[in-house]
N, C-alpha and C positions, 0 to 999 in steps of 0.2 A: 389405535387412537394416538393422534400425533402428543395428545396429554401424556399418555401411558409413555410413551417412551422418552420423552425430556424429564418423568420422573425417574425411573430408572436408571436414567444417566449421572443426574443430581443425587440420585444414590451411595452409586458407584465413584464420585468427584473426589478426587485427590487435591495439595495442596497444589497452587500454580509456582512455575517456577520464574517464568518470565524470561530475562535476559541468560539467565543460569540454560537455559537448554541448548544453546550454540555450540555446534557438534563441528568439528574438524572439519576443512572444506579441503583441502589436500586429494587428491586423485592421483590413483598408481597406472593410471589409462595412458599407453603410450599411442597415442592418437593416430601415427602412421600406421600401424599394426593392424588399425580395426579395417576388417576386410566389407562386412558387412554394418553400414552405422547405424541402420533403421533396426536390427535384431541383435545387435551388442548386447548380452546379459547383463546386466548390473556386476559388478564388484564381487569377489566372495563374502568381502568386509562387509560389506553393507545387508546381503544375503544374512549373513551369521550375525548383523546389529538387528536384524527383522525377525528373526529367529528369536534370540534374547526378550525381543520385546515381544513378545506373543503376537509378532502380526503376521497372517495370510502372505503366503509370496504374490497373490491377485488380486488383496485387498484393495478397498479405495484410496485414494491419498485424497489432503487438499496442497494448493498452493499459495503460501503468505510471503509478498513483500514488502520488502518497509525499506522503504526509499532513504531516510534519511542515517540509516545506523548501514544502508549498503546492504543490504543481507535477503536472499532466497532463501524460504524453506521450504523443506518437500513433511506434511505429516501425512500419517497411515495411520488406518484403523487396524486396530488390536482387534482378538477374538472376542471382548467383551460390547465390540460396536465404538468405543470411544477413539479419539486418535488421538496420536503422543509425536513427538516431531522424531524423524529419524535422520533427517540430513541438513544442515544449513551452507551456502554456499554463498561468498562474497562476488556481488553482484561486480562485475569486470567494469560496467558503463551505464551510466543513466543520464538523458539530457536535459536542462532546464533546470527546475527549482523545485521544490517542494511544493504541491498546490495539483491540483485537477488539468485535467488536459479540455482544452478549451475549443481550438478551432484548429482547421487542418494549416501544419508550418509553424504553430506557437513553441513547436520544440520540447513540449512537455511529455512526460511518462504517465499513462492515466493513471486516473486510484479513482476508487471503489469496488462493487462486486462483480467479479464474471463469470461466464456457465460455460464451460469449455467442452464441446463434443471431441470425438473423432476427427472430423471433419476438420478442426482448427489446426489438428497437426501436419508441418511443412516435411518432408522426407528430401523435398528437392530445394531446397530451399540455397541460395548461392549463398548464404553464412551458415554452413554447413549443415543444421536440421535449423527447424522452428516451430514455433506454436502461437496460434494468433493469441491475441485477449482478449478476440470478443469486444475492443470496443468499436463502435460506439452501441452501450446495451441500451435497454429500454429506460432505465432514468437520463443515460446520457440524449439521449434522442427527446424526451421528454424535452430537455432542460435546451434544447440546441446547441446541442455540443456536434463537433463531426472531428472525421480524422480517418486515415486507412492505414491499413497495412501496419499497426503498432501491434509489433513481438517480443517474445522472448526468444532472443536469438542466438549465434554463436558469432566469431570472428570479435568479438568485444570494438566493437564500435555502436554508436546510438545516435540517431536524430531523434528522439522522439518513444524508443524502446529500453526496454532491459536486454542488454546484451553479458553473456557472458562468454567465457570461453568456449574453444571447442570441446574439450574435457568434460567440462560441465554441461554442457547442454546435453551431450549424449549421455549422460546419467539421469538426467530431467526428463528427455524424453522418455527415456526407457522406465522409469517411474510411471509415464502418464502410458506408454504402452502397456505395459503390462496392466495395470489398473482395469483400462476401456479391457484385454482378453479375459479379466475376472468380471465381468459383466458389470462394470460402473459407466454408468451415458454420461456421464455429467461432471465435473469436475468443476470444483470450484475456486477462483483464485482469487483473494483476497489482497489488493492493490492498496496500502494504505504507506500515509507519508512517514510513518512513524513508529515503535513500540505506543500505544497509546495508555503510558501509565501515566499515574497524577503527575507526576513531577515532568514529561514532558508536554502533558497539556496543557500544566501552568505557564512552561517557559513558552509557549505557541499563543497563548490564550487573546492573545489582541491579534492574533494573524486576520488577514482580510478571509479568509479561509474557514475561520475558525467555526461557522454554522455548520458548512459541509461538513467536517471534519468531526465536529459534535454528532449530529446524525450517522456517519459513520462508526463512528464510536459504539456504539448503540449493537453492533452487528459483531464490534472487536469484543463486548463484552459478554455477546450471548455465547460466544466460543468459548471465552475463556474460563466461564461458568460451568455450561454442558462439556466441553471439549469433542463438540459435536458444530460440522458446518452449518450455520443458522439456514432454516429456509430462507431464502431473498424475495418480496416481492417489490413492486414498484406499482402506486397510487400517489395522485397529487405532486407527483412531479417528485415525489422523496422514496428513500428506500424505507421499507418495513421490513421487520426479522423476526420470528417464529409467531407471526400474527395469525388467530382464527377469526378469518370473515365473516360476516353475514352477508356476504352478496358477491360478484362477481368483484374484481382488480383489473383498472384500467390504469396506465401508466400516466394519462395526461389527466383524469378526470378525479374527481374528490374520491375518497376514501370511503368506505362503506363502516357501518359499527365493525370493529375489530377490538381482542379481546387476547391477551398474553395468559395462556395456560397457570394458572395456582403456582402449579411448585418452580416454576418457572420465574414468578415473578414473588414468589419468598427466596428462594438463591440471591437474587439481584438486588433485593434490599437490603441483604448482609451484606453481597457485595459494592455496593454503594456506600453501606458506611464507613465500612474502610476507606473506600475509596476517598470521601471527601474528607475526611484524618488526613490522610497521605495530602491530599490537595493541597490543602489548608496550610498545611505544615510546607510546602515547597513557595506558594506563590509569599509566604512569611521570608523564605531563606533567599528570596529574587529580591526582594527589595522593590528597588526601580533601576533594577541593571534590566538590560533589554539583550534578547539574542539578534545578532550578527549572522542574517542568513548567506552562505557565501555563493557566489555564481558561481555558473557550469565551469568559466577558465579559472578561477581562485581555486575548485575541486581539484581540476587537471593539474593544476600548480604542486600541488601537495603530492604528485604520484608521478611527476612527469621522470622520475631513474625507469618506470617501468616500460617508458614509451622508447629508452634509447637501442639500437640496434634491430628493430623490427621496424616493418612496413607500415608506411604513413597513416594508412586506414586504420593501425591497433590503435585506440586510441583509449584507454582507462583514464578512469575519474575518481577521484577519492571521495570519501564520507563527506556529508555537511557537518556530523559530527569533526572529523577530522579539520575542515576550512573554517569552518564556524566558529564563534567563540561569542561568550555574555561579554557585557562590556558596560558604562557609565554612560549618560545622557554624554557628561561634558566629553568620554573618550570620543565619543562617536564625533563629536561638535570637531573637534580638533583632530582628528580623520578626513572630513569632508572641509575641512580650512585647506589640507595640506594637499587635496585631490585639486579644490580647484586653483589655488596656486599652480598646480602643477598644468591648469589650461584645460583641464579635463571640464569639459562643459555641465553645468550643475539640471539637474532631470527636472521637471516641472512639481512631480509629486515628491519632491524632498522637502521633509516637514518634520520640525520635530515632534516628540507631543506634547510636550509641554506647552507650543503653541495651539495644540486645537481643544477646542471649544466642546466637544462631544461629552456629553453626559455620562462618567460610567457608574457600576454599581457602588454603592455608597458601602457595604462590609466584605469581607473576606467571605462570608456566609451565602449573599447574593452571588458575587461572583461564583462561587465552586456551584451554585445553584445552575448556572445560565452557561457552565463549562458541562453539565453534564447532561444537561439538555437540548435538543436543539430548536431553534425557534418554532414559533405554534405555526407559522403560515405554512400553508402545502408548498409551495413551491421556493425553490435554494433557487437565491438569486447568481445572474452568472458573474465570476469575480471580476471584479473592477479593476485587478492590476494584470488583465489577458495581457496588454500593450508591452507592459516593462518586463513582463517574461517571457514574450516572443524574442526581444533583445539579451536576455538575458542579464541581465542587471541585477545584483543583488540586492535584497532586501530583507530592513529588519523589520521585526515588530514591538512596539514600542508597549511600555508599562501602562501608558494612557490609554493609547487606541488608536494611531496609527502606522500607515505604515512606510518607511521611508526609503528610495530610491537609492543607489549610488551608481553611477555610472561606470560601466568597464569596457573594454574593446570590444569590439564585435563577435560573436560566435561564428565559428566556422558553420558555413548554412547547408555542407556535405548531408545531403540524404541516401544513405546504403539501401533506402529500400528500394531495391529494383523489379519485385515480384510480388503479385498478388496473392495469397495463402487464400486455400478454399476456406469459407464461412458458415456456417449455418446459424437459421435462425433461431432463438428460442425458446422455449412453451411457455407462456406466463403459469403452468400447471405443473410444474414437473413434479417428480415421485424423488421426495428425500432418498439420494445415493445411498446413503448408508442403509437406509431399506431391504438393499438385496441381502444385505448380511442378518437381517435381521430373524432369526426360524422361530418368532413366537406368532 
């Protein structure tokens, strides 16, 4: 019973650590050496950090990235069924901005959920191994999202992927190899913009994003509760996570009664109180300072010592954390004085908000309410600033509620992907991963 086992989990739960789990991304891989790079063993280090944590050398993993702190993780399942993270690695390149990948060329990295077989891994891949992601899945398709060939790749260059090194990737892959030879189908990789604790949802909280991103949320917290991959399904055009139906799940069509397991949904009301504590207490210490989303060349700005002496395709990007910065209505105002002096032509959606008109919640209370939820309608509408992050333009979002342009040079429109990675499609039914571990 899918009951029976998210209680047991919620049994066994530990405190979380959150950002405290980021494990050394350093590799001793002298990358000419490897003779064979599709059957590279893992590390001994890493073997003896899997060991330490009581997890299978064939266990499942999942794969979480959060785009804006830069960071891949690889976690594994322990012999008790739960997973604990075992390796995180700074993401080399990511292109575009924070925010869902929209149409094929917007230069965006997707986020949301995806189901990774076999089948998605590249062995040939001309940036030395790959792994597709799966998108565009079944809510992206719902929603009319498209786009191909988006990986996690090697050679650290991105239009539109996670790239890391060649280092890295062959430890990633070898991760999801070994996994698929302990009989895991299914791997789940968890694409979100962000850690999604209160204090960065408060600073996001006016993003034009911020529905998806809520609803997402939803899937980041069933993990973080269970420390088990949520089931994913897709109905009404939104994601669902450890839901039991009453009736079949169609991706485009309404929802059927669905129903969140008891112990399941006592875990998440403890953890929602905290949560909006924490909230509450962040969107108080923002004020009406607003974050500073920086573009893809402000990122590369901040990392460009790493680009000198290598070949023009390396091309690393730093944090948004790193480019990014809070900032005052009036900084910002006297930022884009000093842009358009400067001739730089001023974008049609730059706005502050203290000029718009839009209604927002009248307490601290509502809001951490409508931050934790995501809107009632079935279907997330497609974001409205696709345009200004095909160009890549940065943007903030404002204390009010919108969202403001500034204009920068052009992105380099270089696409490395020259190859198609086999795809498979996948089951709206599958059998939770962590299943095969399971001998009760």
């Amino acid at each position: 019973m899918r009951l029976k086992h998210i209680a047991l989990a919620l049994l066994v739960a530990t405190a979380l650590t959150g950002c405290n789990d980021t494990l050394d991304s350093a590799t001793s891989v002298d990358i000419s050496k490897v003779k064979n790079k599709v059957e590279q063993p893992l590390p001994a280090k890493i073997v003896a950090d899997m060991q330490a944590k009581n997890m299978p050398r064939n266990s499942p993993i999942m794969i979480r990235i959060l785009k804006e702190e830069g960071k891949l993780e690889i976690w594994k399942a322990k012999a008790d069924n739960r997973f604990d993270i075992i390796k995180s690695y700074d993401i080399c390149a990511w292109s575009g901005k924070l925010g869902p990948k929209i149409k094929e060329g917007d230069r965006q990295a997707p986020e949301g959920f995806y189901s990774l077989t076999p089948a998605h891994l590249n062995p040939n891949s001309q940036y030395y191994l790959a792994i597709n992601t799966g998108f565009p899945n079944r809510y992206d398709a719902a929603n009319g999202r498209n786009g191909t060939n988006l990986m996690i790749h090697g050679a650290c260059s991105s239009s539109g992927c996670y790239s890391m090194t060649d280092e890295q990737i062959l430890e990633i892959y070898a991760f999801a190899r070994d996994a698929f030879k302990g009989g895991q189908t299914s791997v789940q990789l968890q694409a979100l913009p962000f850690r999604m604790t209160a204090e960065n949802m408060a600073r996001h909280r006016d993003s034009e994003h911020s529905d998806f991103w809520k609803m997402v949320k939803v899937g980041y917290d069933n993990f973080e509760v269970t420390k088990r991959p949520p089931e994913v399904a897709v109905c009404g055009k939104k994601y669902v996570f450890n839901q039991e139906a009453k009736g079949p799940l169609s991706a485009a069509a309404a929802c059927p009664d669905m129903s969140t397991p008891p112990a399941l949904v006592s875990a998440l009301s403890s953890y929602n109180k905290t949560y909006d504590l924490a909230f509450e207490k962040a969107v108080d210490k923002l004020g009406k300072k607003v974050w500073y989303e920086p573009s893809e060349a402000e990122r590369k700005a901040v990392v460009a010592e790493k680009r000198k002496g290598r070949e023009l395709a390396y091309a690393p990007t730093g944090t948004s954390l790193e480019a990014g910065k809070l900032m005052s209505q009036s900084e910002f105002q006297e930022m884009m004085q000093k842009r358009m002096a400067a001739g730089q032509p001023k974008p049609a959606s730059t706005q502050l908000a203290s000029l718009s008109a839009a209604p927002q919640p009248a307490t601290v209370a509502e809001r951490m309410k409508q931050d934790r939820l995501p809107a009632a309608t079935g279907a997330i509408p497609a974001a409205t600033g696709a345009t200004v992050a095909s160009t890549g333009a940065p943007t903030i979002q404002t204390a009010e509620g919108r969202t403001a342009a500034v204009p920068v040079p052009e992105q380099n429109p270089m696409n490395p992907l020259a190859y198609a990675a086999p795809a498979a499609p996948v089951s709206e039914a599958k059998k939770p991963f962590w299943k095969f571990w399971d001998k009760q």
